[in-house]
KOLTOR-804059 format. One record per atom (N, C-alpha, C, CB): chain; x, y, z. Coordinates in Angstrom, 2 decimals, decimal comma. Atoms other than C-alpha are relative to their C-alpha. Glycine has a CB too. Layout:
N
> chain	u	v	w
> A	X	Y	Z .
...
***
This chain:
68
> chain	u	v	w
> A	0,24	-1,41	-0,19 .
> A	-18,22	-74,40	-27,45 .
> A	1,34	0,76	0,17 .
> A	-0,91	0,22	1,24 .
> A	-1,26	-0,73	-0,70 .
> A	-14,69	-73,37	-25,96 .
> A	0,91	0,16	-1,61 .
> A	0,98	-1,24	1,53 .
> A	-0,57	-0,36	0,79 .
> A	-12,88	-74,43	-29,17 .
> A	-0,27	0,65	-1,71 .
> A	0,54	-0,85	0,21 .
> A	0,56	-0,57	0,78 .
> A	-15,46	-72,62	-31,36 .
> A	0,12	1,21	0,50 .
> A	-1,09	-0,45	-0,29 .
> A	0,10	-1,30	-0,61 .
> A	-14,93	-69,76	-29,17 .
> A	1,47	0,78	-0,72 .
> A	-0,03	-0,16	1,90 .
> A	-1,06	-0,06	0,48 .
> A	-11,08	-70,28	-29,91 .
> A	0,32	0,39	-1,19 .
> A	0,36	-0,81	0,16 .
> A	0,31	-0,22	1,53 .
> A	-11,32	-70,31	-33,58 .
> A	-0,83	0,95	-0,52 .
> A	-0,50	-1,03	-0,53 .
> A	-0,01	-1,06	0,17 .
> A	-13,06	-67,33	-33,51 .
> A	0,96	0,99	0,15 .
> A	-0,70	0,16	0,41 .
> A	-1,17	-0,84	-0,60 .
> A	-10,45	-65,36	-31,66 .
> A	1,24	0,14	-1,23 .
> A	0,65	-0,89	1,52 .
> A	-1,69	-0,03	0,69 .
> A	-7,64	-66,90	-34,09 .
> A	-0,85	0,74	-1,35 .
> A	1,13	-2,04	-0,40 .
> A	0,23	-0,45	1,25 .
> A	-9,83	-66,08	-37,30 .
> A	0,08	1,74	0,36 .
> A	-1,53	-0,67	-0,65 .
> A	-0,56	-1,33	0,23 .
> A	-10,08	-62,39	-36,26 .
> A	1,31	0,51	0,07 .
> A	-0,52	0,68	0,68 .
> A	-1,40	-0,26	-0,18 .
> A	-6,74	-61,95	-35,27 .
> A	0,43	-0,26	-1,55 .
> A	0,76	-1,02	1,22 .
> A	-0,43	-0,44	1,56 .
> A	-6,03	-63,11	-39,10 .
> A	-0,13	1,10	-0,39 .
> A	-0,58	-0,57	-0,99 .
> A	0,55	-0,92	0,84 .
> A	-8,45	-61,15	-40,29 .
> A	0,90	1,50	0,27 .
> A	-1,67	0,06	0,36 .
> A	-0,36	-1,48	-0,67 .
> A	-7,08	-58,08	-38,37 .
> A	1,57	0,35	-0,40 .
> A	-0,17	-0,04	1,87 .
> A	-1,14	-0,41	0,52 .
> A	-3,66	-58,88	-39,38 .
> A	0,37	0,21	-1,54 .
> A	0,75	-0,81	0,49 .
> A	-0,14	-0,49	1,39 .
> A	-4,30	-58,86	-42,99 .
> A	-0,20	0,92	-0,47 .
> A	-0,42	-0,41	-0,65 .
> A	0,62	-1,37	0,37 .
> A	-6,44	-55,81	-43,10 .
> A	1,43	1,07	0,56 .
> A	-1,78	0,30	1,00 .
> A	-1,11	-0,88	0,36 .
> A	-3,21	-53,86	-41,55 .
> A	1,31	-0,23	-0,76 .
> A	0,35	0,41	1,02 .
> A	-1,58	0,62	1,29 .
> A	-0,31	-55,91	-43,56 .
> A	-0,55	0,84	-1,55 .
> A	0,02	-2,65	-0,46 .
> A	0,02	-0,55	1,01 .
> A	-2,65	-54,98	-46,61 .
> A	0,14	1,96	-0,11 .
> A	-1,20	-0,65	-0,43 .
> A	-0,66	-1,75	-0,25 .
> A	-2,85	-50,93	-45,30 .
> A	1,30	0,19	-0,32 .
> A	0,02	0,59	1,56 .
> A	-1,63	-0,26	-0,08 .
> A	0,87	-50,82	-45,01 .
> A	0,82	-0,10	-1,25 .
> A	0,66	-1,04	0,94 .
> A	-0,37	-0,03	1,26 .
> A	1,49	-52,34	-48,40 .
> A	-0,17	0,90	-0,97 .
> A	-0,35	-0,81	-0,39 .
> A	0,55	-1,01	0,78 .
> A	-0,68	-50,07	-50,30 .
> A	0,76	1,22	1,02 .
> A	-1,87	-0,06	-0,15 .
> A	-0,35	-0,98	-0,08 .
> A	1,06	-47,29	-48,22 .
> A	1,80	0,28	-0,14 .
> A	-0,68	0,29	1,08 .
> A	-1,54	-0,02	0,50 .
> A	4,43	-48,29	-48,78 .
> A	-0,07	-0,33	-1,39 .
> A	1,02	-1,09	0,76 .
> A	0,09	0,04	1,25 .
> A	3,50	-48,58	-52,36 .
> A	0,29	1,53	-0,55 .
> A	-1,33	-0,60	-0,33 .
> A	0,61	-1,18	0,43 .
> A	2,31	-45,37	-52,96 .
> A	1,26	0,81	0,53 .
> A	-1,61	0,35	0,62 .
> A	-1,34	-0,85	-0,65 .
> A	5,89	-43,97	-50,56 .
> A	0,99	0,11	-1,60 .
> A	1,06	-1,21	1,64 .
> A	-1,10	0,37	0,75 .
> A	8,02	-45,86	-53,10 .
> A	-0,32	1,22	-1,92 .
> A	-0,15	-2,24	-0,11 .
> A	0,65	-0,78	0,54 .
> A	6,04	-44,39	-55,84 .
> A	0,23	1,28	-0,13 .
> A	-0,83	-0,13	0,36 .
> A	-0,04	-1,14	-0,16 .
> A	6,37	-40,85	-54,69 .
> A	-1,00	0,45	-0,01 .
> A	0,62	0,50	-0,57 .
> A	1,54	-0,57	-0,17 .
> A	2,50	-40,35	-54,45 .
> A	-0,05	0,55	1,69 .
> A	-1,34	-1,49	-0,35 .
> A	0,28	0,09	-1,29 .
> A	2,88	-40,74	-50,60 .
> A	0,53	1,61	0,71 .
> A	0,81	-1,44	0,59 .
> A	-0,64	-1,46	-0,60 .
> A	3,67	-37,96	-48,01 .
> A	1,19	-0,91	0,37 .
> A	-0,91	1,05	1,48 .
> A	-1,42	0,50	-0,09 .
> A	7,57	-37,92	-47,25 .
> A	0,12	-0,26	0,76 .
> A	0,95	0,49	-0,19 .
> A	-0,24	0,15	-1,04 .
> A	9,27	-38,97	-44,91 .
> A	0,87	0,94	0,84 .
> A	0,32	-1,00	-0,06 .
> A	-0,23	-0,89	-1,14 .
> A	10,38	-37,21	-41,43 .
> A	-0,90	1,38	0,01 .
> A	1,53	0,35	-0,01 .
> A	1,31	-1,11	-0,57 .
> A	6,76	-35,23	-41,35 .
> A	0,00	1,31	-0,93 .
> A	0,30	0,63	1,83 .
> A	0,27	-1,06	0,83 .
> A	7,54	-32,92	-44,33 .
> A	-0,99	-0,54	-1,29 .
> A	1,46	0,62	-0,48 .
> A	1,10	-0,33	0,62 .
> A	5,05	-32,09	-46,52 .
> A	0,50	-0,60	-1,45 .
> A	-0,41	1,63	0,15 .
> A	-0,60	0,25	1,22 .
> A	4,98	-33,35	-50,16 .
> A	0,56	1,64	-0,93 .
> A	-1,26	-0,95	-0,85 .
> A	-0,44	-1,62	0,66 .
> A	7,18	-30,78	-52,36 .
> A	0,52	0,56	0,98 .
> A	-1,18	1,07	-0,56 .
> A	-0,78	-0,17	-0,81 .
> A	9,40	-30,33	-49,71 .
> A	-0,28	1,17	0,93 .
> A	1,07	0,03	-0,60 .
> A	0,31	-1,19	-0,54 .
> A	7,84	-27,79	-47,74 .
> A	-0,86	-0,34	1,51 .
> A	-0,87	0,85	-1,17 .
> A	0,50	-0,08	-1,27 .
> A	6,83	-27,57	-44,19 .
> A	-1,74	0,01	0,12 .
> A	0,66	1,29	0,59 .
> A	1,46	-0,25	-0,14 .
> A	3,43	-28,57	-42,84 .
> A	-0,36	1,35	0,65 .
> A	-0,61	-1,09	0,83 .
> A	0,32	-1,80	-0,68 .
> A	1,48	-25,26	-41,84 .
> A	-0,25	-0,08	1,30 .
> A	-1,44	0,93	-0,59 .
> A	0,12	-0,21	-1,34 .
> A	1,27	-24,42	-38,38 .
> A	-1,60	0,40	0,37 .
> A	1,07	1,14	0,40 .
> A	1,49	0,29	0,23 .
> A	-2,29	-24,86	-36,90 .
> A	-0,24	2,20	0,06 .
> A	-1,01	-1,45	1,80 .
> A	-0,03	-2,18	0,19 .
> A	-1,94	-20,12	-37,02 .
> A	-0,27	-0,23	-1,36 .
> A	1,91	1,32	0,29 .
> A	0,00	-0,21	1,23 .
> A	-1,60	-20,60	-40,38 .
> A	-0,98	-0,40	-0,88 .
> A	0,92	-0,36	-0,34 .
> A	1,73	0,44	0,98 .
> A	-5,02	-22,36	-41,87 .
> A	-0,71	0,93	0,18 .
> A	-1,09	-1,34	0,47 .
> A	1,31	-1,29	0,38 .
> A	-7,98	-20,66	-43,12 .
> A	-0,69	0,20	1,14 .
> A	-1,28	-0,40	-1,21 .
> A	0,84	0,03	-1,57 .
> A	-10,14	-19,75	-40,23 .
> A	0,48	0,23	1,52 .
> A	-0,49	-1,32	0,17 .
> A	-0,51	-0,03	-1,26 .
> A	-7,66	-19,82	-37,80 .
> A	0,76	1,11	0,62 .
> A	0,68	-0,94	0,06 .
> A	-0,82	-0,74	-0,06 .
> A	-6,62	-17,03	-36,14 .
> A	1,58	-0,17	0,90 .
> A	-0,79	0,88	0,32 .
> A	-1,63	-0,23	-0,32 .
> A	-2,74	-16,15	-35,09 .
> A	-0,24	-0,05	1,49 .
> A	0,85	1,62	-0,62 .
> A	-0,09	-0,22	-1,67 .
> A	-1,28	-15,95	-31,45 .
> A	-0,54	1,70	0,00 .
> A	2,00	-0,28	0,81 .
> A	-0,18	-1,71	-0,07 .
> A	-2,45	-12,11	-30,53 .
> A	-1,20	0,36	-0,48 .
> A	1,24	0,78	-0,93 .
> A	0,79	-0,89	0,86 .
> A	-5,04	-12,04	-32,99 .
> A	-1,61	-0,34	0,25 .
> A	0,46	-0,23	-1,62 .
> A	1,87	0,19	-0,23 .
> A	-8,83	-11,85	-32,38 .
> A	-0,93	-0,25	-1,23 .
> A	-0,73	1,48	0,62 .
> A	0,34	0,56	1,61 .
> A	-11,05	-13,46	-35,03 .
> A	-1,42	1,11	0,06 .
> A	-0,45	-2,26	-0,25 .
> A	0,87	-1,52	0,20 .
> A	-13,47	-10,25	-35,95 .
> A	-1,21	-1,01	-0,21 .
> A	0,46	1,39	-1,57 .
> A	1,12	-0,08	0,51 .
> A	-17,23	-11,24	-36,55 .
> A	-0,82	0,54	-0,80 .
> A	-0,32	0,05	0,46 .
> A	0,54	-0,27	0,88 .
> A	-19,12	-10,60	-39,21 .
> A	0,83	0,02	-1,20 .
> A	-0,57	0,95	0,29 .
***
């Protein structure tokens, strides 16, 4: 029982380490690539992510979101 318990433990722990080794690959694929977002948090196409003011729906500091 104990070392069927064991051998569960180690098989997920594989499992768990393959499923993020394979994430990481496919996302360092896709970096190298240039599909990926860039690195140091800018946006692809070199441009700044939007500030949460700046999405649809959202209103500004100051600004009151009108109804209707």
């Amino acid at each position: 029982m104990g070392f069927g318990m064991v051998g569960g433990l180690v098989a997920f722990q594989l499992l768990l380490m393959a499923n993020a080794l394979g994430a990481l690959w496919r996302y360092q694929r896709l970096q190298l690539a240039g599909l990926g977002p860039a690195a140091g948090g800018q946006a692809a196409g070199g441009q700044a992510p939007l500030a949460q003011a700046e999405l649809p729906g959202n209103p500004g500091p100051g600004e009151v979101e009108a109804d209707g």
